[in-house]
N, C-alpha and C positions, 0 to 999 in steps of 0.2 A: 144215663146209660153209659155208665165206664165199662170199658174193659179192657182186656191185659194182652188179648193176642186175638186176632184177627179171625174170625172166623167165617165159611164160605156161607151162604143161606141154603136153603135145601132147593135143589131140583127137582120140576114137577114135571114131570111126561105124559103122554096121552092116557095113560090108563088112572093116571092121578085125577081125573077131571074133576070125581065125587069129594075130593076135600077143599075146590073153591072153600075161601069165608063165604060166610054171605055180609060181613061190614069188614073193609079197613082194618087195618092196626097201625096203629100210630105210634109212629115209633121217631123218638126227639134226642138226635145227636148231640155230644158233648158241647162240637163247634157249630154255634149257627153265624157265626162271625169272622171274616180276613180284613182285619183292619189293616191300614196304609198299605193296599196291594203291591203299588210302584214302588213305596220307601223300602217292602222285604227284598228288594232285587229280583231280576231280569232273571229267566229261565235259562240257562248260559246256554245248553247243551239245544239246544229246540231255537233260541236266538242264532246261533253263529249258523245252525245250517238253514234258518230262513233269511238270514243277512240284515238282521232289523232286528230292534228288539223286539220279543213279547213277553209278556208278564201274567201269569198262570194264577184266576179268583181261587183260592183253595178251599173249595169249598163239598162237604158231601153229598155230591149231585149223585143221582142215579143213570140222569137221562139228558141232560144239559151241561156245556160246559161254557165257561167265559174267560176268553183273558183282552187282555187288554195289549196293544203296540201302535206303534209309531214307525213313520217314516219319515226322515230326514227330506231335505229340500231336493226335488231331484230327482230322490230316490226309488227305487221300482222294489216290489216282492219278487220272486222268484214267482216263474209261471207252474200253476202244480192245478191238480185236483182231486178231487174227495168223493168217498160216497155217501157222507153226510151233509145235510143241509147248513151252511152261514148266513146268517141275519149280522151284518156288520150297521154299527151307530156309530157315525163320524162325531166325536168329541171336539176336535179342533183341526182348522186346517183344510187344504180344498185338493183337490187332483182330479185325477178320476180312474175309471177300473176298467180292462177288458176284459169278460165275459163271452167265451165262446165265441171270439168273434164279436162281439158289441162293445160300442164302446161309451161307458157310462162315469156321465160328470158327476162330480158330488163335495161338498160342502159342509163345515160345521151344520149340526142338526138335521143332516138328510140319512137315511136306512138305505142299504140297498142287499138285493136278496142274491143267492150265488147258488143255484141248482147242484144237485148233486150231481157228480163228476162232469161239469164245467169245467172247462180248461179257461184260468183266469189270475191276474194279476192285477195288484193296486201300483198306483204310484202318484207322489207327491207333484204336484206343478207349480207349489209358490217356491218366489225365491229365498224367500225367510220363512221359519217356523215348521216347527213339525206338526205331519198331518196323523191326529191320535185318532185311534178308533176303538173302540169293544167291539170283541166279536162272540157268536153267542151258537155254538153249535150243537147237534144231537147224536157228536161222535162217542159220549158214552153208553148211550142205549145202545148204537150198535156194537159196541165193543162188549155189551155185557149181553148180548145176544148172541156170541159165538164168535168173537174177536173180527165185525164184518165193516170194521170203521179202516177204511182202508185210504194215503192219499198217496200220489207219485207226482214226482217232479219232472217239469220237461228237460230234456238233456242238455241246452243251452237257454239260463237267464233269456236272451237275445231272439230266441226262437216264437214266431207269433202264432195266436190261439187260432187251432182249427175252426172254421165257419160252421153255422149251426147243421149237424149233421154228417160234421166231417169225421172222419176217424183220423188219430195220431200217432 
């Protein structure tokens, strides 16, 4: 399925209900592959303003996306939240996360989940090596549901995550 310019798919509204398929269409993108994701380089613009790198799977998701970052020895994310779901996989490397107020250890091989609009940051605690992770979100369903994938950042790195409950 080549093509030359981009086109939008049709919109279905309530009164459209009668043209459901009734099976799938299957429909098989050019790229089903982002080889050496890290080797294409760092997302520069999406990197400097979360202060770490992350590196962006290129891939044609509809409803999922992944990228992959790191943090230096030490080093903390910026405190923010979203109102999509992350499923983060610790690749390498140990620290741990605050989460709304919780505060969760974690290790090469451990998942941990980040609710939607959780006010939360990672950060590294070994003295050597970077702590990598994949992270795996469902910010483009909501972005392709009426652009509702929304995150904000707290106004001070420095600033600690409201208790469960709290408003910020």
């Amino acid at each position: 399925m080549s093509t030359t310019h981009e086109t939008r798919p049709t919109k279905y509204q309530s009164a459209d209900f009668d043209k459901t398929p009734p099976s799938p269409r299957v429909e098989i993108p050019d790229r089903l592959i982002h080889e050496g994701v890290e080797s294409a380089g760092r997302h520069g613009d999406y990197s400097a303003q979360r202060k770490h790198p992350v590196f962006f799977v290129d891939l044609p998701t509809h409803c999922i996306s992944m990228t992959i970052g790191w943090l230096d020895p030490g080093q903390s994310s910026n405190m923010h939240r979203h109102t999509y779901e992350t499923v983060l996989y610790v690749l390498e490397g140990q620290g741990h996360s605050e989460i709304q107020g919780r505060r969760v250890e974690w290790k090469a091989g451990d998942a941990l989940y980040i609710p939607v609009w959780a006010w939360h940051r990672h950060t590294n605690t070994a003295e050597s090596g970077v702590a990598r992770y994949l992270a795996c979100e469902n910010a483009p369903l909501l972005q392709n549901l009426g652009g509702i994938a929304l995150r904000e950042e707290a106004q001070k790195k420095s600033e600690p995550a409201p208790g469960p409950g709290e408003a910020h």
